[in-house]
N, CA, C and O atoms as CSV, one atom per row, in Angstrom:
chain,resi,resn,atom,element,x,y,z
A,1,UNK,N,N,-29.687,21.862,80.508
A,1,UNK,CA,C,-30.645,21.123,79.723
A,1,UNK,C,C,-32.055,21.542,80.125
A,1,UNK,O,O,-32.478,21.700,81.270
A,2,UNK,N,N,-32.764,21.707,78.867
A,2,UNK,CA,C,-34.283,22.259,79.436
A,2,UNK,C,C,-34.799,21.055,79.224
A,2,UNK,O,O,-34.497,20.208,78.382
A,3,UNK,N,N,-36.074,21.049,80.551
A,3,UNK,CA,C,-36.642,20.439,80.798
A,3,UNK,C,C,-38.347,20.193,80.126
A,3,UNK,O,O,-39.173,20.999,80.553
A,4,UNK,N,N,-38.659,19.542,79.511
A,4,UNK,CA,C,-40.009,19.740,78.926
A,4,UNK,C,C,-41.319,18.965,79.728
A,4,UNK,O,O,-41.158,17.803,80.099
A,5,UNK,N,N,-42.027,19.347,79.861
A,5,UNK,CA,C,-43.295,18.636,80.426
A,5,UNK,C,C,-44.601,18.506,79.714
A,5,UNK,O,O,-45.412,19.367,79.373
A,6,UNK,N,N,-44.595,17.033,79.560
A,6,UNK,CA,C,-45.569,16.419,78.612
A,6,UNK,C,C,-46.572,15.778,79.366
A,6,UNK,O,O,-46.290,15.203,80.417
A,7,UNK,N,N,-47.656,15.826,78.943
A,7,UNK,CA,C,-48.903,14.917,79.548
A,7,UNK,C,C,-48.463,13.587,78.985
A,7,UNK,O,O,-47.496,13.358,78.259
A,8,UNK,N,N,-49.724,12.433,79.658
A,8,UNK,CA,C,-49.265,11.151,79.438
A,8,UNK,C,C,-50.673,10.596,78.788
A,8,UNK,O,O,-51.665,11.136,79.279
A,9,UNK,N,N,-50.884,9.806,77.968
A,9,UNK,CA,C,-52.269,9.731,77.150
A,9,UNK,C,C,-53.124,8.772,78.430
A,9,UNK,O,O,-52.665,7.712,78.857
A,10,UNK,N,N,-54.358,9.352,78.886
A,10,UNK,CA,C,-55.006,8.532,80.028
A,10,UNK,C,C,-56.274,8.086,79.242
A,10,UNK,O,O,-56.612,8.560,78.157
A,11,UNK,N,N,-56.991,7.025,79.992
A,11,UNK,CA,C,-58.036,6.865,79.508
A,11,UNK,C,C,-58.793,7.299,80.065
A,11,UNK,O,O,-58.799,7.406,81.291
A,12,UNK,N,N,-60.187,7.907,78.808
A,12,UNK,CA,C,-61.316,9.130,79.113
A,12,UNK,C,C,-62.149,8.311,79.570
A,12,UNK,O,O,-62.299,7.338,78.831
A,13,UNK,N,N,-62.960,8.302,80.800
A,13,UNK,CA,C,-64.032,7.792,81.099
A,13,UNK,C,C,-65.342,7.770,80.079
A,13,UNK,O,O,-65.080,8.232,78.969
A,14,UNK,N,N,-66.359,7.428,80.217
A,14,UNK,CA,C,-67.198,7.150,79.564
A,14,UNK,C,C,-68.329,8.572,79.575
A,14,UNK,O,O,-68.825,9.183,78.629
A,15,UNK,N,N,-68.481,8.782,81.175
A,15,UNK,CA,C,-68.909,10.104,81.486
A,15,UNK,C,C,-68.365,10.880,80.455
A,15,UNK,O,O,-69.252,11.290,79.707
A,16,UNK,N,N,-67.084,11.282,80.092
A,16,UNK,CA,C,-66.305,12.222,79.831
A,16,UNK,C,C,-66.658,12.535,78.249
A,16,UNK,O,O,-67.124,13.500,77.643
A,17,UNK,N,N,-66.142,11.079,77.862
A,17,UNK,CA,C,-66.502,11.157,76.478
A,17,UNK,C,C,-68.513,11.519,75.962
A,17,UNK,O,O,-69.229,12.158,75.191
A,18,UNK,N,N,-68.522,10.592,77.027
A,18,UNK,CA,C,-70.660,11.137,76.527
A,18,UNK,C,C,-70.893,12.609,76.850
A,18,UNK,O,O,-71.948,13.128,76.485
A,19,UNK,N,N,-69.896,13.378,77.567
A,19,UNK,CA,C,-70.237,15.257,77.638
A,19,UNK,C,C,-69.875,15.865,76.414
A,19,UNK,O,O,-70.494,16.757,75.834
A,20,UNK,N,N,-68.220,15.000,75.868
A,20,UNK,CA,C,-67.631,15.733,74.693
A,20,UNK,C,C,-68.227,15.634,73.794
A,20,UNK,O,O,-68.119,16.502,72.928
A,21,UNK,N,N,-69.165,14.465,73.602
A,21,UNK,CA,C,-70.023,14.028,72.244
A,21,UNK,C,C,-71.665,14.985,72.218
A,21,UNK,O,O,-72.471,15.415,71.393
A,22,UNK,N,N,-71.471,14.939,73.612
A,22,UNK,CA,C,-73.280,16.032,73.953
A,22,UNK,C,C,-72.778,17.663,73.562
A,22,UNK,O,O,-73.592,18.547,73.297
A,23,UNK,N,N,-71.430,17.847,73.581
A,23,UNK,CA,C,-71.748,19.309,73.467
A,23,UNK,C,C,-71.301,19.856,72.115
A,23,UNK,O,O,-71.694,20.920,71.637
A,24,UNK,N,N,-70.405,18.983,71.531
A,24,UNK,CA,C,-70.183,18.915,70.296
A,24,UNK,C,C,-71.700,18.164,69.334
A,24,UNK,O,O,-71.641,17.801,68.160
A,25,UNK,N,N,-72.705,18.103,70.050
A,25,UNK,CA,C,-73.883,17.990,68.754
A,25,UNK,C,C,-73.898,16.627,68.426
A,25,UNK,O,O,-74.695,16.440,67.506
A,26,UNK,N,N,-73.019,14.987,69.021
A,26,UNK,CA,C,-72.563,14.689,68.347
A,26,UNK,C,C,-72.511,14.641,66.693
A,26,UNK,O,O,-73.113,14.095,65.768
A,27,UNK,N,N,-71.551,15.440,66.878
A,27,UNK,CA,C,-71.030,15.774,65.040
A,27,UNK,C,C,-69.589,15.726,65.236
A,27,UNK,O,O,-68.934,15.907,66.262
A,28,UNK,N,N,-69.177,15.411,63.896
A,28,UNK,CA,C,-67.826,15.672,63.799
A,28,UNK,C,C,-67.430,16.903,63.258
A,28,UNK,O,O,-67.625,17.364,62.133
A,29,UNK,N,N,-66.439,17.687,64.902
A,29,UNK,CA,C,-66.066,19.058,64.718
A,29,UNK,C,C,-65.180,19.457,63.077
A,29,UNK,O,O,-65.111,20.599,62.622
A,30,UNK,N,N,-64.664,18.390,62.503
A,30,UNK,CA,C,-63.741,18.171,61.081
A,30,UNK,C,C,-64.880,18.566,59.844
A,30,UNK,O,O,-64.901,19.633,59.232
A,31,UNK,N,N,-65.565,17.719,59.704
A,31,UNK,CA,C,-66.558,17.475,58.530
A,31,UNK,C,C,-67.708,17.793,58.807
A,31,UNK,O,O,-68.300,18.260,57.833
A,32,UNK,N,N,-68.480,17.729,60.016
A,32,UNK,CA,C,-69.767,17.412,60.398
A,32,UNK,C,C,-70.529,16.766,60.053
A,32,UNK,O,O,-71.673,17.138,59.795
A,33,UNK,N,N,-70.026,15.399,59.933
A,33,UNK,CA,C,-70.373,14.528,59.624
A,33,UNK,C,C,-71.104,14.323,61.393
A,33,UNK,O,O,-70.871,15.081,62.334
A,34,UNK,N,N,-72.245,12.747,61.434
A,34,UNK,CA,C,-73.008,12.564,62.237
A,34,UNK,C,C,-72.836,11.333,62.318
A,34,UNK,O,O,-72.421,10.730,61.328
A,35,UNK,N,N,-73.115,10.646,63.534
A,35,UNK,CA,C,-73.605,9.154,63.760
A,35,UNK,C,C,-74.878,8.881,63.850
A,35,UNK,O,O,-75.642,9.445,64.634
A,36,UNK,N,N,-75.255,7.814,62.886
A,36,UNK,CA,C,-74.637,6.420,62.288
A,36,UNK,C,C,-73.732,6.576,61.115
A,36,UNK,O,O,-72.905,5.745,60.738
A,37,UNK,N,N,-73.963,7.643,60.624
A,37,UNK,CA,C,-73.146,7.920,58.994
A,37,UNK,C,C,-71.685,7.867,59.192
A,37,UNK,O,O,-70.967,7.777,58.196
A,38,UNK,N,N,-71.178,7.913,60.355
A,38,UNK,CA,C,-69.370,7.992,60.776
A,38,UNK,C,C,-69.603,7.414,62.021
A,38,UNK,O,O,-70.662,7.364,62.646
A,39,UNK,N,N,-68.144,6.840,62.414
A,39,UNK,CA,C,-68.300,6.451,63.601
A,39,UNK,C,C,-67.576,7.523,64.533
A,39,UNK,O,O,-66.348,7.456,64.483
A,40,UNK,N,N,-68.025,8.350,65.247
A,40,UNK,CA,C,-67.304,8.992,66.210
A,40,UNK,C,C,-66.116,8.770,66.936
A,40,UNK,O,O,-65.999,7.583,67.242
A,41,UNK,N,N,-65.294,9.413,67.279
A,41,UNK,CA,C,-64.152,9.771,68.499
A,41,UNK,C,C,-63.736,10.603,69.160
A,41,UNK,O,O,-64.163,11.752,69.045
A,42,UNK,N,N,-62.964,10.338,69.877
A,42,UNK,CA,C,-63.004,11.541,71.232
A,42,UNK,C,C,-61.319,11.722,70.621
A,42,UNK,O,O,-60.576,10.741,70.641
A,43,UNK,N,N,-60.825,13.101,70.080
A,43,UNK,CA,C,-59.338,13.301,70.105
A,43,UNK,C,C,-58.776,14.780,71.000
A,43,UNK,O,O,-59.326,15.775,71.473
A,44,UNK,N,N,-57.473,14.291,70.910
A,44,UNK,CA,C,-56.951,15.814,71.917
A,44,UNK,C,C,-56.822,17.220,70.733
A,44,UNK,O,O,-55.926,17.185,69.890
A,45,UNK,N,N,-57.607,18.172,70.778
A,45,UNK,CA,C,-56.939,19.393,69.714
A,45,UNK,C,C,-55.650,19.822,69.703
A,45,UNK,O,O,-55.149,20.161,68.631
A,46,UNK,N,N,-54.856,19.876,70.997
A,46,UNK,CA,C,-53.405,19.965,70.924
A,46,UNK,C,C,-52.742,18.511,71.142
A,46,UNK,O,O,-52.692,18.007,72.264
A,47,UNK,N,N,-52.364,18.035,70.285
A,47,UNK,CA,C,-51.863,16.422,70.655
A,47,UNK,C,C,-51.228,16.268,72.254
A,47,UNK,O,O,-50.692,17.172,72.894
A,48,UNK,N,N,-51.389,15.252,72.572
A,48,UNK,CA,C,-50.436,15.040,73.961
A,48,UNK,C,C,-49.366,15.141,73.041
A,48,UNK,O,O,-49.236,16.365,73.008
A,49,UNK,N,N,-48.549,14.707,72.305
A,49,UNK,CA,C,-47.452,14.436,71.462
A,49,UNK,C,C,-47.060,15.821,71.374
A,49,UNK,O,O,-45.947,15.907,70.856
A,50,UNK,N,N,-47.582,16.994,71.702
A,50,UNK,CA,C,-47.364,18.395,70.955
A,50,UNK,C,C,-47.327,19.146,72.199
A,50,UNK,O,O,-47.116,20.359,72.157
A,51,UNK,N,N,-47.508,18.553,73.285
A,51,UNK,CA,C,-47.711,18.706,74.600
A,51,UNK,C,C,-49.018,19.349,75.099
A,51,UNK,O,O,-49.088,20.305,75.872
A,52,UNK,N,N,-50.170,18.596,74.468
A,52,UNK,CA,C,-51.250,19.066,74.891
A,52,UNK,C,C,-51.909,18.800,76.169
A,52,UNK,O,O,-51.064,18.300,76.911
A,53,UNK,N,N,-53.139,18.917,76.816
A,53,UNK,CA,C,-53.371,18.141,77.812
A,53,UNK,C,C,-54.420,17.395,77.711
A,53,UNK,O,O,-55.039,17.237,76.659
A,54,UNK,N,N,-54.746,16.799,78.955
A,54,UNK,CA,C,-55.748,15.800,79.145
A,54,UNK,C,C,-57.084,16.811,79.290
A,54,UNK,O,O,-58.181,16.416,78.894
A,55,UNK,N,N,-56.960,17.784,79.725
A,55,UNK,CA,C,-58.205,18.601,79.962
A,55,UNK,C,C,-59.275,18.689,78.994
A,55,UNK,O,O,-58.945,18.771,77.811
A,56,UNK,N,N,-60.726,18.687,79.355
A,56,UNK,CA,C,-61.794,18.806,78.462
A,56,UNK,C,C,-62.161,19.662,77.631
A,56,UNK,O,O,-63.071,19.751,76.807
A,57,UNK,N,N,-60.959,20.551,78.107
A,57,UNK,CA,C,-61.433,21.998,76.858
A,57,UNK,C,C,-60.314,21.436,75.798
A,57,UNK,O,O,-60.049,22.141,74.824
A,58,UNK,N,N,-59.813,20.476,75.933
A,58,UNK,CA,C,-58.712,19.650,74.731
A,58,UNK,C,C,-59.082,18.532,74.306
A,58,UNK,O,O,-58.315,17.628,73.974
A,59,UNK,N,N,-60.522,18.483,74.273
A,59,UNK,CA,C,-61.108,17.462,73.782
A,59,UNK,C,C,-62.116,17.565,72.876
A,59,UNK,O,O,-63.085,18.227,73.250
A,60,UNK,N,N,-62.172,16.890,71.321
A,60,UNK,CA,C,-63.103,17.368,71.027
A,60,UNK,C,C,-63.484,16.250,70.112
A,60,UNK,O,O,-62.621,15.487,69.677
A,61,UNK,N,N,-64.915,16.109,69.765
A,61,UNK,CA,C,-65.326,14.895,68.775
A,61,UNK,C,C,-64.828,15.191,67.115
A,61,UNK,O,O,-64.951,16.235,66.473
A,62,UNK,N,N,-64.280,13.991,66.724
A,62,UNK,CA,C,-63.807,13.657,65.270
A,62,UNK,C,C,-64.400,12.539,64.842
A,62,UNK,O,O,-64.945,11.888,65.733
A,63,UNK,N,N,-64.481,12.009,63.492
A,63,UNK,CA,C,-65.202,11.020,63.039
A,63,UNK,C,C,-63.868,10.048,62.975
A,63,UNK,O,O,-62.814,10.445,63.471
A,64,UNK,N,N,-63.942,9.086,62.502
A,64,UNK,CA,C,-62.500,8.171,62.669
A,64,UNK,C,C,-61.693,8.653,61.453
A,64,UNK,O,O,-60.462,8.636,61.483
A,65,UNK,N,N,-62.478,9.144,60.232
A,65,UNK,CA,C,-61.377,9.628,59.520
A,65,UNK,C,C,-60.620,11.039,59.376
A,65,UNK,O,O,-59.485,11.245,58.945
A,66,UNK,N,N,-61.672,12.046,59.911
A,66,UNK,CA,C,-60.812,13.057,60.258
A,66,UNK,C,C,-59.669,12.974,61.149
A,66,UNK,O,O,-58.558,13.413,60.851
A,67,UNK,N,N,-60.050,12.218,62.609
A,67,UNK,CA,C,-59.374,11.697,63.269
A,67,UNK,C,C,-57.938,10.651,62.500
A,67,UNK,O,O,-56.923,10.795,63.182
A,68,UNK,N,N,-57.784,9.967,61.624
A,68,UNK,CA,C,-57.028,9.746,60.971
A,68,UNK,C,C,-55.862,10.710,60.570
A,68,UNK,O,O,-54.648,10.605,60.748
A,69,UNK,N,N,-56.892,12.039,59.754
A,69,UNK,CA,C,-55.945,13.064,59.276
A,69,UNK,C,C,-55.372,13.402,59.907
A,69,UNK,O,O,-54.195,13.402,59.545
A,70,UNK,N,N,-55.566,13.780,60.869
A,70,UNK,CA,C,-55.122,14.737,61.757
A,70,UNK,C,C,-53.919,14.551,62.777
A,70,UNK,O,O,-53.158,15.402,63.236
A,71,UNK,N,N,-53.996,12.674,63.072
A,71,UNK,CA,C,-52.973,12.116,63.508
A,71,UNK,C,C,-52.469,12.349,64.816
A,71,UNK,O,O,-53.095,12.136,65.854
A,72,UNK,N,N,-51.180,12.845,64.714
A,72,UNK,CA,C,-50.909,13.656,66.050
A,72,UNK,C,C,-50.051,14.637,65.649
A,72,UNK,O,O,-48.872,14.720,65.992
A,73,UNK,N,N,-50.820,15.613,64.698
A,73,UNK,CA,C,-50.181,17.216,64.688
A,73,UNK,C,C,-51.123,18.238,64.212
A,73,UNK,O,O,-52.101,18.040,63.491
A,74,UNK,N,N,-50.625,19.595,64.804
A,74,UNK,CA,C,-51.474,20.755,64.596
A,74,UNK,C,C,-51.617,20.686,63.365
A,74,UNK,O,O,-50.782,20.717,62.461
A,75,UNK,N,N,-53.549,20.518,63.346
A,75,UNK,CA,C,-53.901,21.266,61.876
A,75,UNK,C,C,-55.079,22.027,61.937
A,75,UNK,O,O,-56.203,21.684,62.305
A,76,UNK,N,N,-54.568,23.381,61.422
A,76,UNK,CA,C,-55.457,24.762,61.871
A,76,UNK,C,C,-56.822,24.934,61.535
A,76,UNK,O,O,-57.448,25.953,61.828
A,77,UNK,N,N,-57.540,23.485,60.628
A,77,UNK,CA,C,-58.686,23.178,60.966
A,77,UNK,C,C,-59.105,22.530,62.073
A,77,UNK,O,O,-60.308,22.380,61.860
A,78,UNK,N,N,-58.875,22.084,63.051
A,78,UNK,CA,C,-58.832,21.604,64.219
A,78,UNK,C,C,-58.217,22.667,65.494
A,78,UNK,O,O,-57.039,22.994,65.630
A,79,UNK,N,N,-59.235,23.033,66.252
A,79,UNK,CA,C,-58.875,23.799,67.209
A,79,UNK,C,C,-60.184,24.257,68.001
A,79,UNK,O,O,-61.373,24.304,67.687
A,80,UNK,N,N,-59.328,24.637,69.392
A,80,UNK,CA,C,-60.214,24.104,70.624
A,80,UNK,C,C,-61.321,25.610,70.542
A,80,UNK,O,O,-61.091,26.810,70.393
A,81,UNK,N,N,-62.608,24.770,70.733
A,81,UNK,CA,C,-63.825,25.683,70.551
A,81,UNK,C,C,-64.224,26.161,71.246
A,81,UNK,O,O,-64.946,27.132,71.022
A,82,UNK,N,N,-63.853,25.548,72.922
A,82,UNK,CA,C,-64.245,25.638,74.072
A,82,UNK,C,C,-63.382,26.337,75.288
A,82,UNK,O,O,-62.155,26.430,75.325
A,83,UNK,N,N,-64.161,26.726,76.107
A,83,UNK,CA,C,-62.498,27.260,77.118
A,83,UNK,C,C,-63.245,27.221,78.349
A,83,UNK,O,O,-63.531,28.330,78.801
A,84,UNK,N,N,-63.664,26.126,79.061
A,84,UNK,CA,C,-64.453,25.805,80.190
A,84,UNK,C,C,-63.518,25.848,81.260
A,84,UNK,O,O,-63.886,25.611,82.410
């Protein structure tokens, strides 16, 4: 039996999320859409669900409805911009 190894969904500090939102412009990487006009979020580009990780280069700002779309599966408009 193979064994798979999945991350576990943690919560992003506040630090964390205010870097992902500073370097992403806050904009939304989906639409580019901006705040106040959307409300921002912090999502994983490879889902944990897809076995992504917690790491910051797997993090990236979405507005709540792209974030909606996108759910928890690869969609090849969504993908990691960064490789820190």
């Amino acid at each position: 039996m193979m064994e798979t190894r999945t991350s576990q969904r943690i919560f992003i500090p506040a630090s964390v999320r205010e870097y992902v939102f500073q370097r992403d412009g806050f904009r939304c990487r989906g639409c580019g859409k901006s705040s106040p006009e959307v409300q921002l979020q912090i999502d994983h580009i490879l889902p944990i669900a897809q076995g992504g990780s917690n790491d910051i280069s797997n993090l990236q700002t979405l507005c709540k409805t792209c974030n909606r779309r996108k759910k928890d599966r690869r969609d090849p408009r969504f993908r990691r911009h960064f490789d820190l």
